[in-house]
C-alpha positions in Angstrom: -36.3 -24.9 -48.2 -36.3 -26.3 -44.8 -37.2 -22.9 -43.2 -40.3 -22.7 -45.3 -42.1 -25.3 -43.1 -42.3 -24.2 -39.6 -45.0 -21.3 -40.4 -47.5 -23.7 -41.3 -47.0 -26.2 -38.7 -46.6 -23.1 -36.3 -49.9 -21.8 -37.4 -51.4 -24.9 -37.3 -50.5 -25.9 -33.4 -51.9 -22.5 -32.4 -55.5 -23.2 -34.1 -55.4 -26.5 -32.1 -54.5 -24.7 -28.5 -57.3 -22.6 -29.6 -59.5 -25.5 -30.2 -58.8 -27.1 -26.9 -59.8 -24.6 -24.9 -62.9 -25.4 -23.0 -66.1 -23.2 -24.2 -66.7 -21.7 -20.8 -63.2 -19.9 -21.2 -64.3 -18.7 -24.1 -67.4 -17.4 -22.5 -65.3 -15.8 -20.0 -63.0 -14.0 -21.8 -65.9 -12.9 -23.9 -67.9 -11.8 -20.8 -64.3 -10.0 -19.6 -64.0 -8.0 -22.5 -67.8 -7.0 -22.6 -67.6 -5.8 -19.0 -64.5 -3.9 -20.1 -66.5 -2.3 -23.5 -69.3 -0.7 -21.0 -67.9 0.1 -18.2 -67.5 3.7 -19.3 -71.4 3.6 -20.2 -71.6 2.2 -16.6 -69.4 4.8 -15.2 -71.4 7.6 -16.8 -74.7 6.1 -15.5 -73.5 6.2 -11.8 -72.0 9.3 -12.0 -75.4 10.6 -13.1 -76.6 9.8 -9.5 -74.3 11.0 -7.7 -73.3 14.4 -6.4 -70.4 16.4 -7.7 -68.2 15.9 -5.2 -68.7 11.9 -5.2 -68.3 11.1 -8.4 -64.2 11.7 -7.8 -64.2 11.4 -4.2 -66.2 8.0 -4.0 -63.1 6.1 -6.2 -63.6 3.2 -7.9 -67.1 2.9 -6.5 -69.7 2.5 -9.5 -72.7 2.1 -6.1 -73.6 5.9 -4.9 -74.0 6.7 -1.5 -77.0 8.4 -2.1 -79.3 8.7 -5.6 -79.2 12.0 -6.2 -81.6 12.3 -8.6 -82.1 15.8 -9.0 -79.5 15.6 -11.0 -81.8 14.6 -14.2 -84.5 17.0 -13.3 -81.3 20.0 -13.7 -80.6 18.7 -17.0 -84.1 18.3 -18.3 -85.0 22.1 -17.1 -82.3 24.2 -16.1 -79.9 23.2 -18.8 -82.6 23.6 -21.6 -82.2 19.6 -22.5 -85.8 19.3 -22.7 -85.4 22.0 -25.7 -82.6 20.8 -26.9 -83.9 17.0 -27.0 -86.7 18.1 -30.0 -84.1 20.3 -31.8 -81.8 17.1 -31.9 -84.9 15.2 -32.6 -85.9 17.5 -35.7 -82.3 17.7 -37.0 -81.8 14.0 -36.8 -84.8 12.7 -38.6 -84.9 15.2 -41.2 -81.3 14.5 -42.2 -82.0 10.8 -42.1 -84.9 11.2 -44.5 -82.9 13.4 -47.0 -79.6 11.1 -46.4 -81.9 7.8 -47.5 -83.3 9.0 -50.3 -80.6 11.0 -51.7 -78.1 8.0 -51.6 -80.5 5.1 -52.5 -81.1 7.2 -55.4 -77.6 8.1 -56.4 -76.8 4.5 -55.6 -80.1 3.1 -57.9 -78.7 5.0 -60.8 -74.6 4.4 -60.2 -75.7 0.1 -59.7 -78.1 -0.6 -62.6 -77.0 2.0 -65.0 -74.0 2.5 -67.8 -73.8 6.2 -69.1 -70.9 8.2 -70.4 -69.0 9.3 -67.3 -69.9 7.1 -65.0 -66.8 5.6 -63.9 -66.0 9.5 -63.6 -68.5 10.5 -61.5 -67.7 7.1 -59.0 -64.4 8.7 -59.1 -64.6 11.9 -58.2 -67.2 10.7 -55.2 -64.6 8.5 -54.0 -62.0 11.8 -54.4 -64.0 13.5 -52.2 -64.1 10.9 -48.7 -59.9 12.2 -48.4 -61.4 16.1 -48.3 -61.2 16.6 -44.5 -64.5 17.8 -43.1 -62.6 21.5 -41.3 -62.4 22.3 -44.9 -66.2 22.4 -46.1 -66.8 24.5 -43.3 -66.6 27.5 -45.1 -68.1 27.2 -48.1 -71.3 25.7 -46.4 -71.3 28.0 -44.2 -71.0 30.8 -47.1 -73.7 29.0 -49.0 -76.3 29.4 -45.8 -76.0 33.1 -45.3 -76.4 33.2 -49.3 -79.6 31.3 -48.8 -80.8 33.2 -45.3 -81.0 29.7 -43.5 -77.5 30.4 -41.2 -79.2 30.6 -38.0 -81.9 28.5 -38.4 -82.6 24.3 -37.9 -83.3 24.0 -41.8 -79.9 25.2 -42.5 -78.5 23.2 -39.7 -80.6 19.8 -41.8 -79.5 20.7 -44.8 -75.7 21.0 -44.1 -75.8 17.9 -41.7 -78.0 16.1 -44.8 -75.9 17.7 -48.2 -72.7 15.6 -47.1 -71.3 13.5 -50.2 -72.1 10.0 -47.7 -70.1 8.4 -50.3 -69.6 5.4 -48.8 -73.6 4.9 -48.4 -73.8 5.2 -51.8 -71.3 2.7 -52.5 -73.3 0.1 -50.6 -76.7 0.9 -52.2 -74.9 0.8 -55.6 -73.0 -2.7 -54.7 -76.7 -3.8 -53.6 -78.5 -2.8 -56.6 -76.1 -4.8 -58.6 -77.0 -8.0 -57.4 -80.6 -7.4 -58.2 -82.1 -9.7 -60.7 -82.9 -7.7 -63.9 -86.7 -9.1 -64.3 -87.5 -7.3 -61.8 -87.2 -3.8 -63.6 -87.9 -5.4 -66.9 -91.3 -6.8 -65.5 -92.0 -3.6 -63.8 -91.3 -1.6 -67.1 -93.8 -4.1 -68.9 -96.8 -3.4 -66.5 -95.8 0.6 -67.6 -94.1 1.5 -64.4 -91.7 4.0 -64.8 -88.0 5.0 -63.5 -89.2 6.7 -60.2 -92.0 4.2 -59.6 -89.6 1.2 -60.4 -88.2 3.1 -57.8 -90.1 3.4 -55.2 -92.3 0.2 -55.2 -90.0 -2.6 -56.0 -86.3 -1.2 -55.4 -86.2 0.6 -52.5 -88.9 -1.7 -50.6 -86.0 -4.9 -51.0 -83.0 -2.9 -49.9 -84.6 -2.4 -46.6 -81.4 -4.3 -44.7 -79.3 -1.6 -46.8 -81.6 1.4 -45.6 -81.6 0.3 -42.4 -77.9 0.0 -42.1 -77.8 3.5 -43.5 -80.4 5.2 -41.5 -78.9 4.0 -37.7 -74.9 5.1 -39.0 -76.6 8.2 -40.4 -78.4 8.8 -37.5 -75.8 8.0 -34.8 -73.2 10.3 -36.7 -75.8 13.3 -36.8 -77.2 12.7 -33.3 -73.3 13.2 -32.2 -72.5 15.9 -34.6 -71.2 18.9 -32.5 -68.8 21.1 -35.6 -72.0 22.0 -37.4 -74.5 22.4 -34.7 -72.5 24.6 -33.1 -71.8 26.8 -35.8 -75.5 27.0 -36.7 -76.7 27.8 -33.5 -73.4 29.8 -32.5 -75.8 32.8 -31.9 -78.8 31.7 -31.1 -78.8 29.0 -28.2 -82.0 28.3 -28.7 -81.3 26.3 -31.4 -78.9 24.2 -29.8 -78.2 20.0 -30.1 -77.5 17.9 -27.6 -74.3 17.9 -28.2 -73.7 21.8 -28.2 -75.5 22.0 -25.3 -73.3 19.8 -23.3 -71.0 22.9 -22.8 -73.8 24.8 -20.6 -72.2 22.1 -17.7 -68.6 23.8 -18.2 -68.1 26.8 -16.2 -65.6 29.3 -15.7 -64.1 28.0 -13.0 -65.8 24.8 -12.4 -67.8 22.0 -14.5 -71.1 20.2 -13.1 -70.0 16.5 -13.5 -72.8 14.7 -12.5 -75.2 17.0 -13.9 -72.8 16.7 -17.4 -73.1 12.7 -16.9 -76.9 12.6 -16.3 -77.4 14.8 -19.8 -75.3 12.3 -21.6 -77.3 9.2 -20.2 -80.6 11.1 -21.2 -78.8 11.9 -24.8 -77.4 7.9 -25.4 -80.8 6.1 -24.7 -82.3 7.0 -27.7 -79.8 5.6 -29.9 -79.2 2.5 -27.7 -83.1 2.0 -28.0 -82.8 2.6 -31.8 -79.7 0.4 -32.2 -81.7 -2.6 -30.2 -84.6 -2.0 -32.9 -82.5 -2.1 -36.0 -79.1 -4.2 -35.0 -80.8 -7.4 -36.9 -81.4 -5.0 -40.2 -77.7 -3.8 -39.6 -76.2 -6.6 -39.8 -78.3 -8.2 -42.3 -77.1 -4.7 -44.3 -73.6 -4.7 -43.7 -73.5 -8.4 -44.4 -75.1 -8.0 -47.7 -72.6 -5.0 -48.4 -69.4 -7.1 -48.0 -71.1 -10.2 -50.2 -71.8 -7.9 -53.1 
């Protein structure tokens, strides 16, 4: 019995060391580990202005000698990234459109409605997030040369877009839940119907939800690489961003800097978007955990 007692008081002196340190060593261990998060980000940025040879030669060094850059301008032409910046462009916002709708619908019906096999179908969704992606492969893949659309960006949308995305579903469901009921019921009096309810009243007030959803969907499909480069495998026109990375890895030598200065041009965009949206995020994600 008298073992049982030191946890709490042991638990108890550590929240007060914690509350006696001073705020500005808080700060500075917060400021520490930021400046640890981004200094690859940083990294990547200077070796995008340097030349090949500096970015291992000049050492810890995150200033460069000289700007070198050229090294954007061989990117941007040479390596096609200009091209490859509006197939990325295409894929990503056209799998974003069909990801949003797609799951707010799923999760509309799943959160406000009971039917036979429901619990079922929630089921089997959930089944499917321990199927490992290597595995789909094949039958998508099958399914596209059935369908002509192989070698071509719509097949490349619709494979990046047709993925279960069970776990946005989840969130829309949980959201929908917590809706108040008169607002379908006074919809459905004024002779609004399901896809109207819909449209106008539901999908308007999950916009921290859709938000959340659209930024994870389109971080991972602005990163995809599997799919893109089986899509475009023979046609390099129709390359991503991320397939296109490998036109900077020779046979016998890779261009870093020119490598690095493609990856700053292919991050910006989703920094920028994630600046837009982080309020929505969170406001999305917090609203996920509540419900």
């Amino acid at each position: 019995m008298i073992a049982t007692h030191p946890a709490p008081r042991r638990a108890s002196s550590l929240r007060d060391l914690f509350r006696r340190v001073p705020w500005w060593g808080t700060v500075l261990l917060l400021t520490l580990l930021a400046l640890l998060w981004i200094y690859p980000f940083v990294w990547m940025v200077s070796a995008s202005l340097k030349s090949s040879t500096e970015v291992f030669s000049g050492g810890v060094s995150l200033w460069p000698e000289v700007f070198v850059w050229e090294n954007y301008a061989r990117a941007w032409d040479d390596a096609g990234f200009g091209r490859y910046m509006l197939n990325t462009v295409i894929v990503t916002v056209a799998t974003v459109v069909i990801v949003v709708v797609r799951c707010a619908l799923c999760g509309y019906v799943l959160g406000r409605y009971r039917f036979p096999g429901s619990r079922l179908i929630v089921g089997i969704l959930v089944a499917t997030l321990f199927v490992p992606t290597g595995y789909t492969i094949i039958p998508i893949v099958k399914l596209s040369m059935e369908l002509g659309v192989l070698n071509s960006l719509t097949g490349m949308i619709l494979a990046l877009g047709g993925a279960a995305n069970v776990s946005f579903i989840l969130i829309y469901a949980g959201y929908f839940r917590q809706l108040p009921k008169e607002l379908e019921e006074a919809a459905i009096m004024d002779g609004a119907g399901f896809l109207r309810v819909f449209w106008t009243i539901m999908l308007p007030l999950s916009m921290p939800v859709t938000a959340t959803v659209a930024l994870l969907t389109f971080l991972a499909t602005w990163n995809a690489f599997f799919l893109p480069l089986v899509f475009s495998f023979s046609r390099p026109e129709l390359r991503t961003l991320s397939v296109g990375m490998q036109a900077f890895v020779g046979e016998n030598a890779t261009d870093w800097s020119g490598m690095a200065a493609a990856g700053v041009i292919s991050i910006v965009p989703i920094v920028a978007l994630f600046l837009f949206l982080q309020r929505y995020f969170v406001e999305g994600i917090a609203g996920a955990v509540k419900s």
